[in-house]
N, C-alpha and C positions, 0 to 999 in steps of 0.2 A: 329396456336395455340397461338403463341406469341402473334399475332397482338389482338388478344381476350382477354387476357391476361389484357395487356397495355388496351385493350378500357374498360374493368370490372374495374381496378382500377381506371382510370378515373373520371368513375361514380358513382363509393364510394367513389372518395375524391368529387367530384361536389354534391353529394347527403348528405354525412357526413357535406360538409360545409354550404348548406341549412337547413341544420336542424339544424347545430351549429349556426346558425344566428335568425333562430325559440327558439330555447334553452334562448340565451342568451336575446330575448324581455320576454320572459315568468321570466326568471329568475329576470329582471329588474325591472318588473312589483310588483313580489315580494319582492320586498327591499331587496336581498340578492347578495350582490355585490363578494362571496363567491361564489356560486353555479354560478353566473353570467359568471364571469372569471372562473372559474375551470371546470364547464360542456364543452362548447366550447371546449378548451386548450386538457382535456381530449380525447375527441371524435376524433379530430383531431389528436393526439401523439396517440392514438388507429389505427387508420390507417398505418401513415406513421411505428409503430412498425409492423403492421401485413404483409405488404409488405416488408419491410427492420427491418427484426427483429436485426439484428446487430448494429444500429442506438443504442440501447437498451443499450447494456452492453458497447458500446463505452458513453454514456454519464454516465453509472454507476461507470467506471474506472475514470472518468475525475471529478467525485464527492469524489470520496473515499478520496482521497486530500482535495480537497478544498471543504471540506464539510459543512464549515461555511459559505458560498458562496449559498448552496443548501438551509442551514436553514433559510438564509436572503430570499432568494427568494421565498422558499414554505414553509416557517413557519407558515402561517396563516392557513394552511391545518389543518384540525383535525386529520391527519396523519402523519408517516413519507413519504416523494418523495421517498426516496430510498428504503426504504422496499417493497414501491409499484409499484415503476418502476421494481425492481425485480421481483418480483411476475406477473407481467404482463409480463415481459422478458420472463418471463420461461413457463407461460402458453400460450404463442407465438409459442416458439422453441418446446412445445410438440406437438402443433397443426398441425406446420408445418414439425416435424420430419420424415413424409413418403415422402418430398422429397427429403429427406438427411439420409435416413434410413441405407445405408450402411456406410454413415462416422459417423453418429452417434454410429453403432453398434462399429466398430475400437475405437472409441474415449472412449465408455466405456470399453475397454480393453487395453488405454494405462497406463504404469507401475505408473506413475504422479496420477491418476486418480483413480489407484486401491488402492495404498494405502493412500489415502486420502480417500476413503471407507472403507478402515480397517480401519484405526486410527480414522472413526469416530462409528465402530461396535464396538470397544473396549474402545471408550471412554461412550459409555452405559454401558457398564459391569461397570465400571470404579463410574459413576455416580451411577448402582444400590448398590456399593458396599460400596460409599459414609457417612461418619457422617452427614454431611449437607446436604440435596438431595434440598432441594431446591435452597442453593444458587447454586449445580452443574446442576439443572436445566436453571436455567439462562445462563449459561456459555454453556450448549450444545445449547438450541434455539441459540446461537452467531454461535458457530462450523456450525449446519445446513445452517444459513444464507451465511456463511462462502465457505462451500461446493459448493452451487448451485451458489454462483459467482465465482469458479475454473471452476465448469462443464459448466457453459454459455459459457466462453472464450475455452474452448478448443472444443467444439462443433459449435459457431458461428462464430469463425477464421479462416478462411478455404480458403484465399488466401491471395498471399502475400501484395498484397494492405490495406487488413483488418489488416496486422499483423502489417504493416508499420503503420498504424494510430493509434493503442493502444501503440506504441511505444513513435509517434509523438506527444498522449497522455499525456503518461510521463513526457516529455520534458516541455513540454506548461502548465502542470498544477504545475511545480516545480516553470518554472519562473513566471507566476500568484503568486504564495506562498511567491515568496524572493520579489516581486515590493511591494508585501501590508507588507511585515515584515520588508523591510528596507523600508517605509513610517512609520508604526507602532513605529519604534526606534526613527528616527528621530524627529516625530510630540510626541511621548512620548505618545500612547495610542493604543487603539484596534480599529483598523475599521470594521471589520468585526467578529471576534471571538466575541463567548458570552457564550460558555461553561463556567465553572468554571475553569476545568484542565486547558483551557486556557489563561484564564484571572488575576488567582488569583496567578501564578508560579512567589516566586522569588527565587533568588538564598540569600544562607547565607550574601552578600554585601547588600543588601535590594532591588537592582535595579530589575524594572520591564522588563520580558522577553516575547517577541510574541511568537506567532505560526501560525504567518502570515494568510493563508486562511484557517489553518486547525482551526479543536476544539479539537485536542488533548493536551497534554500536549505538551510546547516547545520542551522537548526533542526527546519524538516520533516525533512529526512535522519535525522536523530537521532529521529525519533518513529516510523520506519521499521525503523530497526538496533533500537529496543528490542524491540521486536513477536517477532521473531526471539528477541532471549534473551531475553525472560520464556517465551518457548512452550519454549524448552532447558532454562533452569531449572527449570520444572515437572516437564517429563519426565522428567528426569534425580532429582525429588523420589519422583517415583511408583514410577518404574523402574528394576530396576538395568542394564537393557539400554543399551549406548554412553553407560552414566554417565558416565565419564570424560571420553568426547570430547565429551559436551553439556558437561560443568562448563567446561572449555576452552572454549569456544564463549561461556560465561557470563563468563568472567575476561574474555579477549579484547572482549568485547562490553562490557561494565564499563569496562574502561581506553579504549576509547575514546568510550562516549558521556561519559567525563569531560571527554578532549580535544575533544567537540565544543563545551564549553563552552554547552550545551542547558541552559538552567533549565528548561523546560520538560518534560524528558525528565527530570532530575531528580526533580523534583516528584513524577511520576507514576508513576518508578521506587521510590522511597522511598514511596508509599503502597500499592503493589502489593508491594513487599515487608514492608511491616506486616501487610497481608493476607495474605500469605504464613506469617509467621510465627505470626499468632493459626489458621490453620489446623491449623497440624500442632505446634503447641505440645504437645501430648501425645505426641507422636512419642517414642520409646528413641531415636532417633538427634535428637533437637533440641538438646540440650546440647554436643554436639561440631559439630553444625552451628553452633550460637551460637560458639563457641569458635572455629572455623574461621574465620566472617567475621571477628570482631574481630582475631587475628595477622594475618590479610592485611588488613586494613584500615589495621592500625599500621603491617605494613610497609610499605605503599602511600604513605603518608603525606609520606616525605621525597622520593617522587618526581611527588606533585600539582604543578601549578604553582600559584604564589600567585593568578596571577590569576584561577584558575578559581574560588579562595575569596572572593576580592573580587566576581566575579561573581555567585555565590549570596551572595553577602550582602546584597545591592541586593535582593532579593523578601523582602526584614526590613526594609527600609528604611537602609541601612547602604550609602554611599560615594554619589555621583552617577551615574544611568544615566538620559537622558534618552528613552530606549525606553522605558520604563516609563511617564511620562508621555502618552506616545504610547499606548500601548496600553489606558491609561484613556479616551483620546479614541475612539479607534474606539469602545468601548461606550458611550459617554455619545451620540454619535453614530447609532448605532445605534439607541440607543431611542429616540433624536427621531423616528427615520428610519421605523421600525414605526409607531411613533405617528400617522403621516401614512398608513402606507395598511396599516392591520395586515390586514387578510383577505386579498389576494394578494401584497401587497410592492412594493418599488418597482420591481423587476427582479432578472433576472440580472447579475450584475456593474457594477451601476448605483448600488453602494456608492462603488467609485472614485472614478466621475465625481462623484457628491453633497460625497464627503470637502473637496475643494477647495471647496465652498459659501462664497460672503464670510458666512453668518450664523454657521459654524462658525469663524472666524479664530483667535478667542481663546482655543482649545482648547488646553491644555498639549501641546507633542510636534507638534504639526501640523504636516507639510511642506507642500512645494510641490508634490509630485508627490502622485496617486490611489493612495493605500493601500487596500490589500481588511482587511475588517475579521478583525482577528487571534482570533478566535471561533468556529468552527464553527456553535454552536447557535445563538447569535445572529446569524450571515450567513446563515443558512440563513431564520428569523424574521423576518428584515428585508429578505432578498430574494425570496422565495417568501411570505411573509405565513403567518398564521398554517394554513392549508389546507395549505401547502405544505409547511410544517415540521411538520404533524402526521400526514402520510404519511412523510416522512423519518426522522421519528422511530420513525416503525410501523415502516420498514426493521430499524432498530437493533432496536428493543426485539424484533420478532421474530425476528433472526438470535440473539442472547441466549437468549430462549424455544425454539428450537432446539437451542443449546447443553444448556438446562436439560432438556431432554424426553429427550436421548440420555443426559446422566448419571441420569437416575431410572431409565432400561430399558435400558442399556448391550447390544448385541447381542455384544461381546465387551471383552475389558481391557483389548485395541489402541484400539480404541474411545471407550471411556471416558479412556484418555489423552488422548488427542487432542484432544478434547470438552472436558477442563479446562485442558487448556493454552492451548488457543485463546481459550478464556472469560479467561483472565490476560492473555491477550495483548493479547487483543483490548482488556479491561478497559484494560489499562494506553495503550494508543495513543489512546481515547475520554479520557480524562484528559488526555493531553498536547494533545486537540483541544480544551480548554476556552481553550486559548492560541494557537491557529495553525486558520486558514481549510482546515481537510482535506477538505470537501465535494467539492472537486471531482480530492482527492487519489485515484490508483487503489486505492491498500490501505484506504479505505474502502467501496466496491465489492467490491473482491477479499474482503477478510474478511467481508463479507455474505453473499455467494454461496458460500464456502465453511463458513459454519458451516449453510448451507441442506442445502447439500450432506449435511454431514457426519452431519444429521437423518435427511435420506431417504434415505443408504445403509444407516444404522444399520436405520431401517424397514425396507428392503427384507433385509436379513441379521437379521432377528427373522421376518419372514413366511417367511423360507426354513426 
């Protein structure tokens, strides 16, 4: 049955690529060097998706990053790639879901899963109950999209080799992020970013800030790139497997989420590495580790720029940043905003429109334009209400609980790696989201779905 199998795909990739070679004269013929390239290309990523649907959501993770990277490459699309790789991902994994019918059924009943199916039943209620229903319209199509890339990964993850590669994901699309953001600093422009959030961010000194391969805003970006090296750092702490190239991965990553000039990333790196260090403080190798950070740190020193000191100095209260006032506003704001409709909230995305309120005028920082509230747990609280934030929160706390249940019964030491790094990781990006609206960010999702993942393959490789 195998060997049929193997000889049927064969024949639809040898038949798919004759006729992608038929396609692509016809398309030629027509002057359209669009359909030319994209029929082919399609036809063919149609196959290799249908046979190896996992191929899918590992290049969808490895975009969510470095998605200014996707836009450079499939821009010319009359679509988004990644909306449509999705969609084609998922209409893959329904097709083939009777051969995996029993880990799929499991998979819709783990706790990660469930309540990210509440938190999105009730952010309908939430949306019906809305002043704005349109802009909260916008904000759920994100949520759905949102959804079916947690449900991909914790349905198409399904051994440890797949979980290791969304991991070594992470890793590879952070240092990708910091080589084009410390070229970006250096050369003093964008290479790849062409979003606006991206391009047009500076800080109050006037100096121009990257976001390396992503299109978000620097500072999102930077809460992005860290995720990546705290999971290297880790690894690289546990094991001495590709120590090297992870430490590398670690420096690299270090020098530039300096240049992103991210306090926030900051912040949250400096506390996971306090954590880091009261961990393994008993370590034989901790002393030379200590010893290690401080010479590169010295050395490091004369090549900081100043303003990145001036910039963390302002979260001591030291020089003028009037973001900072701004960002007292959204929370002050915020809690009027719960306050008026705490059990479901005011809406999706109906922070904005509220921000501009004439009762809010006299708020320190306040523009003229609708700021989304720079908070996670409190945009999530104030727009979803408290129902809505307490499934959201079940999200989190159970992909954690996840994490915590595979390092107590580790089914191997690959395993168990993984397991803590991600827990740093992830640790550290939840930190940095105490300062930035990451709700409807994909690596909040993706990191769900993969520490679910990372549970129930452990399960299933202990029941083997």
């Amino acid at each position: 049955m195998t060997n049929l199998r193997r000889i049927g795909e064969g024949l639809a990739v040898v038949g798919t690529s004759v006729f992608a070679g038929l396609a692509t004269l016809v398309m030629a013929v027509l002057a359209s060097p669009v359909l030319a390239i994209g029929v082919p290309v399609a036809l063919v990523g149609g196959v290799v998706l249908l046979s190896y649907p996992f191929s899918g959501i590992a290049v969808l993770v490895f975009f969510s990053h470095l998605d200014s990277i996707e836009k450079l490459i499939f821009g010319f699309l009359p679509l988004s790639a990644f909306k449509a790789l999705t969609a084609a991902t998922l209409v893959v994994t329904v097709l083939t879901a009777a051969q995996r019918r029993v880990w799929v059924a499991t998979a819709l009943r783990d706790p990660v899963v469930v309540a990210a199916l509440i938190f999105g039943a009730l952010g309908i209620v939430s949306f019906l109950l809305s002043a704005e229903r349109a802009v909260a319209l916008t904000e759920m199509r994100k949520l759905a999209s949102l959804q079916v890339l947690l449900l991909l990964i914790v349905v198409l993850v399904d051994t440890p080799r797949k979980a290791g590669v969304i991991v070594w994901i992470l890793i590879v699309s952070s240092l990708v992020s910091a080589l084009i953001l410390i070229a970006d600093t250096v050369l003093g422009t964008h290479l790849v970013a062409a979003s606006e959030a991206a391009t047009t961010a500076q800080s109050s000194e006037g100096f121009v800030r990257s976001s390396g391969a992503s299109d978000q805003n620097p500072t999102t970006a930077a809460s992005l790139l860290l995720v990546g090296v705290v999971v290297a750092l880790v690894h690289a702490m546990e094991s001495p497997r590709f120590r090297l190239l992870l430490l590398g991965v670690v420096g690299l990553g270090t020098i530039a989420l300096i240049f992103s000039f991210a306090r926030s990333a900051a912040v949250a790196y400096g506390i996971v590495g306090l954590c880091l260090g009261w961990r393994y403080r008993r370590s034989r190798f901790a002393p030379l580790a200590l010893f290690g950070v401080v010479v590169a740190g010295l050395a490091a020193l004369p090549f900081i720029p100043a303003e990145y000191w001036e910039r963390m100095g302002t979260i001591f209260g030291g020089g003028g940043d009037w973001t900072l006032g701004r960002r007292l506003s959204y929370n002050l704001i915020g809690i009027q905003l719960f306050a008026e409709s705490p059990v479901f909230g005011i809406g999706p995305g109906n922070f904005a429109e509220r921000f501009n309120d004439p009762e809010f005028r006299y708020y320190p920082g306040r523009t003229l334009l609708g700021r989304e509230l720079h908070n996670m747990y409190l945009s999530v609280l104030t727009q979803y209400g408290v129902l809505g934030a307490a499934a959201f929160f079940g999200m989190l706390g159970g992909a954690f609980a996840a994490l915590r249940r595979v390092l107590r019964s580790p089914a191997s030491e690959t395993l168990r790696i993984w397991a803590l790094s991600l827990a740093f990781g992830f640790l550290a990006y939840l930190i940095a989201s105490l300062f930035l609206p990451n709700e409807y960010t994909k690596y909040t999702w993706i990191l769900c779905g993969l520490c679910a993942a990372l549970y129930r393959v452990n399960e299933k490789e202990r029941a083997a």
